[in-house]
Backbone as a chain_set.jsonl record, in Angstrom:
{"seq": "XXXXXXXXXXXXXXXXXXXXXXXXXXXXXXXXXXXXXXXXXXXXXXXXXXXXXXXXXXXXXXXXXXXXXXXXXXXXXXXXXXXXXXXXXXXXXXXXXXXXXXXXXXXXXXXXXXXXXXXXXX", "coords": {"N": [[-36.396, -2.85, 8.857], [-34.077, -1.092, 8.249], [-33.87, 0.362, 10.629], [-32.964, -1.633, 12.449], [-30.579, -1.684, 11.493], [-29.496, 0.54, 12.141], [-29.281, 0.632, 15.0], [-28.084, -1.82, 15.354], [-25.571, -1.045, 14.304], [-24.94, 1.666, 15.861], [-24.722, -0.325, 18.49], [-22.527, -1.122, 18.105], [-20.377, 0.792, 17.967], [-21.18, 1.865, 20.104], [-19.688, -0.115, 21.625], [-17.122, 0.22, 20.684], [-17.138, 2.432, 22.148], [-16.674, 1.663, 24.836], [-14.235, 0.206, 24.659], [-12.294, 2.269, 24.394], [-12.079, 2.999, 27.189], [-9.742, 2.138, 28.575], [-7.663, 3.39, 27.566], [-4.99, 5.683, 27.203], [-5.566, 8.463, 27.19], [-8.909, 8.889, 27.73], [-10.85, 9.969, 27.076], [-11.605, 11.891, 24.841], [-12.153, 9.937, 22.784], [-13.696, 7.651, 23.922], [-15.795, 9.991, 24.155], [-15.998, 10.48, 21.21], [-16.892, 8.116, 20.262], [-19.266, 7.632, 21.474], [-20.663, 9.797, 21.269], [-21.495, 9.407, 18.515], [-22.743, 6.871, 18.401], [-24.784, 7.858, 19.872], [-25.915, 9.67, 18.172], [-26.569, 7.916, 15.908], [-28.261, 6.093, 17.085], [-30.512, 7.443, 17.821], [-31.316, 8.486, 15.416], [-32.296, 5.904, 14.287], [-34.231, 5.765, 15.968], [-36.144, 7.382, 14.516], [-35.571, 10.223, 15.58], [-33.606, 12.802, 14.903], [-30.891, 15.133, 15.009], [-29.38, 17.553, 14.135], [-27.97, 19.499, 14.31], [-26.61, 18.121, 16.765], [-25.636, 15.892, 14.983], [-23.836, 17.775, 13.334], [-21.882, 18.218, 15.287], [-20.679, 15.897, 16.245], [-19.356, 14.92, 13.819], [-18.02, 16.819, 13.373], [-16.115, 16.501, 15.847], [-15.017, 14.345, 14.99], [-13.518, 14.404, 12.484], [-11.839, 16.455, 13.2], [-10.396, 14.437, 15.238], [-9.693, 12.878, 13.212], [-7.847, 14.449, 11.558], [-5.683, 14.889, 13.213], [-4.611, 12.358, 13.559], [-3.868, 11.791, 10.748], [-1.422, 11.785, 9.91], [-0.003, 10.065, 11.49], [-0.464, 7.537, 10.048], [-0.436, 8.148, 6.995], [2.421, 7.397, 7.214], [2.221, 4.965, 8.051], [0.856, 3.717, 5.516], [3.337, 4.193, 4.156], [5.208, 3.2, 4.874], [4.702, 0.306, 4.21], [4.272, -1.514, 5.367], [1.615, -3.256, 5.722], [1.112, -5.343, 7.423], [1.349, -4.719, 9.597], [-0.653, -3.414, 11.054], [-1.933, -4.87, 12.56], [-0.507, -5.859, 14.188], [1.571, -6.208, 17.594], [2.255, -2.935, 19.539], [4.746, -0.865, 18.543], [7.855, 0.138, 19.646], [9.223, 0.996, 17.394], [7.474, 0.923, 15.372], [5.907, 3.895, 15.37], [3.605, 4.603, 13.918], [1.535, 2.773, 13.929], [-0.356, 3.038, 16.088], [-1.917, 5.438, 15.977], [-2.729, 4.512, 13.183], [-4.226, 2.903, 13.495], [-6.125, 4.502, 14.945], [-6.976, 6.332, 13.195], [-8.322, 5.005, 11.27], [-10.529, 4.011, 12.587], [-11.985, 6.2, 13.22], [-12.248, 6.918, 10.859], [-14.346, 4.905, 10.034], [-16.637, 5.554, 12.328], [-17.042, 8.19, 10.81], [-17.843, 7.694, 8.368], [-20.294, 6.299, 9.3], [-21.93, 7.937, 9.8], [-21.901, 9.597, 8.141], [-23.623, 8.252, 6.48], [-25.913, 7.96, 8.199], [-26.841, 10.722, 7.875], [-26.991, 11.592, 5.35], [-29.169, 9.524, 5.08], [-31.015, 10.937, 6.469], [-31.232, 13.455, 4.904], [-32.481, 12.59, 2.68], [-34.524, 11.043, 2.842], [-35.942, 13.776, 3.8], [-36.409, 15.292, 1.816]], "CA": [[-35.078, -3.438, 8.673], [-33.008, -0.061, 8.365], [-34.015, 0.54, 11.876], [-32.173, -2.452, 13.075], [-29.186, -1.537, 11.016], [-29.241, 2.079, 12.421], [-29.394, -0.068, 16.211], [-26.568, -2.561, 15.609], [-24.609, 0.187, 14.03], [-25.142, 1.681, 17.138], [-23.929, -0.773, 19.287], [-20.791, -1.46, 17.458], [-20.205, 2.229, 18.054], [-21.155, 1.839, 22.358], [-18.301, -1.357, 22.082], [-16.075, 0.884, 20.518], [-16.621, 3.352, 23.162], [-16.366, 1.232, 26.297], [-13.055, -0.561, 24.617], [-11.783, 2.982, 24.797], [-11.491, 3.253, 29.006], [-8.436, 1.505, 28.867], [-6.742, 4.365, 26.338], [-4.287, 6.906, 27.868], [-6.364, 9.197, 26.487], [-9.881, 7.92, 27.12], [-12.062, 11.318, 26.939], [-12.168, 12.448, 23.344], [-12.069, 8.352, 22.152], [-15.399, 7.09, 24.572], [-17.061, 10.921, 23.57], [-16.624, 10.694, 19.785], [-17.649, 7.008, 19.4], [-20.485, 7.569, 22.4], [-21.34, 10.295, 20.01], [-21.635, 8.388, 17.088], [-23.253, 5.897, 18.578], [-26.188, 8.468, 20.112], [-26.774, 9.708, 17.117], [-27.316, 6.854, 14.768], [-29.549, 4.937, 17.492], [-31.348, 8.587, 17.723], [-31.955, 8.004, 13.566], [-32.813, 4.262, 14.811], [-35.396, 5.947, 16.824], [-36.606, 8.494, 14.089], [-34.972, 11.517, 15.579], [-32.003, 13.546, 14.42], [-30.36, 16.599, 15.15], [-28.378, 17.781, 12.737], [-26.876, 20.098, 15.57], [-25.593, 17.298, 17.513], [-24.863, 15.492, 13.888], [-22.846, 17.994, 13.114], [-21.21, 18.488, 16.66], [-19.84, 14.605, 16.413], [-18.759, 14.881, 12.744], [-16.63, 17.794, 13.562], [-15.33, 16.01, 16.415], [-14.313, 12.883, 14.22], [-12.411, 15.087, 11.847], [-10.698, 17.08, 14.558], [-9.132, 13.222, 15.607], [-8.453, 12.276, 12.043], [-6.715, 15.524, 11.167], [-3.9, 14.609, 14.625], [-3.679, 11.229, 13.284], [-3.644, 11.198, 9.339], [0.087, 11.704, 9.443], [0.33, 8.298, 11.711], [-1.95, 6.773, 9.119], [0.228, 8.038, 6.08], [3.628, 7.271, 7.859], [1.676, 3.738, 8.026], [1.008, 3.324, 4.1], [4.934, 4.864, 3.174], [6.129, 1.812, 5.001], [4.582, -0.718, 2.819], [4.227, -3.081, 6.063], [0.549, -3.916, 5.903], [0.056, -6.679, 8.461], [1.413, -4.108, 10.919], [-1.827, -2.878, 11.689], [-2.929, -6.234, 13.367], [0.175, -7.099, 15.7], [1.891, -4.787, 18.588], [2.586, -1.69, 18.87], [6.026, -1.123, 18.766], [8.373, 2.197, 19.51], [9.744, 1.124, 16.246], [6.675, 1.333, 14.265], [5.145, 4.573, 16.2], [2.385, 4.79, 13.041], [0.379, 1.941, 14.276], [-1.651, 3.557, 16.725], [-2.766, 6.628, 14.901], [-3.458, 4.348, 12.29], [-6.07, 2.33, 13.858], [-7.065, 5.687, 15.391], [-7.658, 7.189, 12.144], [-9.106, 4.182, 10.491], [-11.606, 4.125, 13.618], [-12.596, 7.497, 13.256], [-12.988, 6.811, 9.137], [-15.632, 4.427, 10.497], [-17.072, 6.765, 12.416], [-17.568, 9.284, 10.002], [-18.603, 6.711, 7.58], [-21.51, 5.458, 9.733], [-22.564, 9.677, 10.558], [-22.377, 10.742, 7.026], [-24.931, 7.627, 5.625], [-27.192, 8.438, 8.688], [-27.104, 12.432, 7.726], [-27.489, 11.49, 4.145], [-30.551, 8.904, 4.514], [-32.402, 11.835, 7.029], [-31.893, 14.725, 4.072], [-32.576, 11.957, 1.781], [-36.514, 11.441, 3.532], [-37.024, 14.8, 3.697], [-36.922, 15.801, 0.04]], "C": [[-33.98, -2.383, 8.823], [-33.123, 0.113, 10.099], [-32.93, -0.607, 12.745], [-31.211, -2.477, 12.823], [-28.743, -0.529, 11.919], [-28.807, 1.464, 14.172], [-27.597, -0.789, 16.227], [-25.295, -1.755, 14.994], [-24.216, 0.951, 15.267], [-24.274, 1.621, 18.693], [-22.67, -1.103, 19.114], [-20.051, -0.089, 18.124], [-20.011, 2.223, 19.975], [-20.067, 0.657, 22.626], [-17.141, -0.386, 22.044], [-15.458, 1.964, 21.578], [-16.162, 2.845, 24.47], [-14.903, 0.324, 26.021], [-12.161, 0.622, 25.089], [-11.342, 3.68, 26.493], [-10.721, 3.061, 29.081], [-7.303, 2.343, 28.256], [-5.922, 5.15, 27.953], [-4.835, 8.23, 28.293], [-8.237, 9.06, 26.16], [-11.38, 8.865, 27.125], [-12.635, 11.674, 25.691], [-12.612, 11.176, 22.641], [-13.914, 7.985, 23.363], [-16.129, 8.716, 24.213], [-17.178, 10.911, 22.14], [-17.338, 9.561, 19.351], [-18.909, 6.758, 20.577], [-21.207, 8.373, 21.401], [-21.873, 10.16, 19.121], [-22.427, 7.807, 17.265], [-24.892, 6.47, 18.917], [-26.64, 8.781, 18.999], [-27.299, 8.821, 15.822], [-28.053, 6.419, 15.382], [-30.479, 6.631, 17.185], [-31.983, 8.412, 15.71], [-32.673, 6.661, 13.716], [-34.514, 4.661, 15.266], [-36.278, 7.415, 16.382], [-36.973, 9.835, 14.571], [-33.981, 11.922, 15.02], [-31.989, 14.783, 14.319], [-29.315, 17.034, 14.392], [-27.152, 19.185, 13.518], [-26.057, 19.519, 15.861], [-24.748, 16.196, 16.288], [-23.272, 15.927, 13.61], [-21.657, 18.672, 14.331], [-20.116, 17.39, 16.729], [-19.139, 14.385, 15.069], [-17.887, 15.717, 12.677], [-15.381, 17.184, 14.886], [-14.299, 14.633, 15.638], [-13.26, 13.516, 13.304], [-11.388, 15.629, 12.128], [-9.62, 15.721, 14.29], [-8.427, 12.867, 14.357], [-7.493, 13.321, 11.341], [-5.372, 15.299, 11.996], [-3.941, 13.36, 13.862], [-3.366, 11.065, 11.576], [-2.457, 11.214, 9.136], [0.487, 10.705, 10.206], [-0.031, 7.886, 10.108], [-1.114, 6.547, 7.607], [1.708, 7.817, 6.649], [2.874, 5.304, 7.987], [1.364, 3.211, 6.264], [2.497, 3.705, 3.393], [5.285, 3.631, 3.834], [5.336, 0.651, 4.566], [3.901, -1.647, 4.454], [2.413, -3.376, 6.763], [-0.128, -4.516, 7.478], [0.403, -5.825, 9.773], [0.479, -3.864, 11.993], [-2.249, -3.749, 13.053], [-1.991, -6.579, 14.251], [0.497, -5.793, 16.329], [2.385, -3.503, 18.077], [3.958, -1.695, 19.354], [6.678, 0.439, 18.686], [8.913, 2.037, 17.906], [8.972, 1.521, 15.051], [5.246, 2.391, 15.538], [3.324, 4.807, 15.391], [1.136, 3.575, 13.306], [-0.682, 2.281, 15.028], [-2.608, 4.33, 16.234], [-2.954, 5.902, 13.874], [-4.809, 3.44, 12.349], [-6.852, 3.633, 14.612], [-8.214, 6.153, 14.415], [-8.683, 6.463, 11.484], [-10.753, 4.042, 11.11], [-12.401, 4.932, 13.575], [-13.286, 7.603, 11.6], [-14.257, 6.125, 9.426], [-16.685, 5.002, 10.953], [-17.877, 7.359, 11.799], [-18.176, 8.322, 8.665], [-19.783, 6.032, 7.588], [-22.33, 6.998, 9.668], [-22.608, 9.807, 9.012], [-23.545, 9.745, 6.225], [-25.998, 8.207, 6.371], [-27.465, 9.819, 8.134], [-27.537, 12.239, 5.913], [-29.153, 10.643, 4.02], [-31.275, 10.061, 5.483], [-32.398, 12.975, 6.092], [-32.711, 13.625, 2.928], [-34.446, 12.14, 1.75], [-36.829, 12.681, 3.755], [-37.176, 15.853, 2.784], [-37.818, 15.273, -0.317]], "O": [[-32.983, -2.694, 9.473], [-32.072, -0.127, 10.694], [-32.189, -0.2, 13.64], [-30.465, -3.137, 13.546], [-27.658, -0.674, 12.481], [-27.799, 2.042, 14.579], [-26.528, -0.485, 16.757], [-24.136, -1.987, 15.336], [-23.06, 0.801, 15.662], [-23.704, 2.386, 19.471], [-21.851, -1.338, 20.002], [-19.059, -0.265, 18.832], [-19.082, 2.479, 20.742], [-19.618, 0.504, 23.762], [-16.37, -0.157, 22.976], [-14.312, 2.311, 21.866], [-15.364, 3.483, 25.157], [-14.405, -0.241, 26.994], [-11.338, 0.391, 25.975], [-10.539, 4.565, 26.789], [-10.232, 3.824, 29.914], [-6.126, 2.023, 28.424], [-6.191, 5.132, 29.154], [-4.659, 8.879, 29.325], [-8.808, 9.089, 25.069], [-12.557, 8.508, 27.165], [-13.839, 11.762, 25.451], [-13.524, 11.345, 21.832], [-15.063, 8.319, 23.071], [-17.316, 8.542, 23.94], [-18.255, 11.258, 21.653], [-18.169, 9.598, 18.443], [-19.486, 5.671, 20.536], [-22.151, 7.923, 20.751], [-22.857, 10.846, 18.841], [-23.281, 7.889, 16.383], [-25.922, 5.931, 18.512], [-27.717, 8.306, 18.639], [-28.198, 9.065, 15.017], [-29.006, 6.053, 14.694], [-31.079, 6.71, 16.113], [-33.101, 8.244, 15.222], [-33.739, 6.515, 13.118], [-35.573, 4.091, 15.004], [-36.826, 8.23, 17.125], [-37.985, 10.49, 14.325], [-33.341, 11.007, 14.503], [-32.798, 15.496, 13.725], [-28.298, 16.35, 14.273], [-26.006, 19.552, 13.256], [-24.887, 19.797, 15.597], [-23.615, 15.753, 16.476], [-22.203, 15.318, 13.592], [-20.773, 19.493, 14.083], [-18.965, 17.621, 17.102], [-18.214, 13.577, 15.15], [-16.906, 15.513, 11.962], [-14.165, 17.375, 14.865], [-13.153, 14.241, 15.859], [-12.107, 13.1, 13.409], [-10.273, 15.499, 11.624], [-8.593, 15.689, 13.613], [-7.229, 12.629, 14.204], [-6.516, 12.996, 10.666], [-4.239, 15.484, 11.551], [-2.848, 13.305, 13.298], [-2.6, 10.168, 11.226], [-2.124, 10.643, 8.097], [1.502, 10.187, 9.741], [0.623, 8.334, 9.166], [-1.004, 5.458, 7.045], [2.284, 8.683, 5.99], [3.816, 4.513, 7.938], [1.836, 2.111, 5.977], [2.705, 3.501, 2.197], [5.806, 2.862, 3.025], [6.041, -0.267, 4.985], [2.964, -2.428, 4.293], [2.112, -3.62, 7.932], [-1.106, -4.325, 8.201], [-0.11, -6.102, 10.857], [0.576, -3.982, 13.214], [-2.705, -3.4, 14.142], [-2.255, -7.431, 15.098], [0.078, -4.684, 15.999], [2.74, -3.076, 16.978], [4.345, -2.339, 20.329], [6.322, 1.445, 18.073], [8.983, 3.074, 17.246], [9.373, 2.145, 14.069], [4.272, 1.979, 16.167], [2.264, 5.054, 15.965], [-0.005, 3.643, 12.849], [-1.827, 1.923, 14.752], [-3.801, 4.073, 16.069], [-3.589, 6.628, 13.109], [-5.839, 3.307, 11.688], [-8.071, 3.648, 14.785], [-9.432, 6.312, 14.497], [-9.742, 6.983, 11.132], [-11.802, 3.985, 10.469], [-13.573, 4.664, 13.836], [-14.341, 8.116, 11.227], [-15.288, 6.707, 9.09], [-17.692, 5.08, 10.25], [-19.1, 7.311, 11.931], [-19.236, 8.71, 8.172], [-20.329, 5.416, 6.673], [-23.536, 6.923, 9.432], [-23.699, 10.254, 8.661], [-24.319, 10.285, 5.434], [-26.903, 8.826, 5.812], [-28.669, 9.966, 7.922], [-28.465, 12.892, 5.438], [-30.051, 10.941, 3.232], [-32.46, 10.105, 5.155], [-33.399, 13.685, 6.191], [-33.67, 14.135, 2.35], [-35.245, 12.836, 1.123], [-38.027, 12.895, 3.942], [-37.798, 16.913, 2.857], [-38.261, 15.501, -1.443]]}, "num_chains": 1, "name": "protein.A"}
């Protein structure tokens, strides 16, 4: 059953990356969530490198360090539902904040896999 989590985790991760072609910017965005995505199916498929682990977890931090000041420039203006409609020159914090939030994901899916492979080998 974890195996199939570690899979559709995965693929959420290979959507995320092929939504990213269309970015401005679509190099570091399709390699960190291609990243992501290799290494949790690689846990899927009881490998892991804790090299390339921590190769894509440093990359995810990198992005959310450039955007956490969208992100907080997005919670000081109170306006919530922003997130979900356009982006607007008026509200420039919307992008970087689905960036960052993206990348929280991310690193949220990389640090359970890195935790359940030290976990099995204590």
């Amino acid at each position: 059953m974890e195996k199939l989590l570690y899979l559709i985790v995965a693929g959420l991760m290979v959507v995320a990356a092929a939504i990213q072609f269309n970015d401005p910017d679509p190099i570091y965005w399709v390699a960190v969530y291609a990243g992501t995505a290799a290494v949790i199916a690689g846990r899927g498929f009881n490998y892991f490198s804790r090299f390339w682990a921590a190769v894509v977890i440093g990359g995810v931090i990198a992005g959310m360090l450039v955007t956490i000041g969208g992100f907080a420039g997005y919670i000081r203006s109170g306006d919530f539902g922003s997130i979900f409609g356009d982006m607007l020159a008026s509200k420039p914090y919307v992008e970087e904040s689905r960036e960052f939030l993206g990348l929280l994901l991310a690193l949220t899916a990389l640090t359970w896999c890195y935790r359940r492979q030290r976990k099995e080998q204590l």
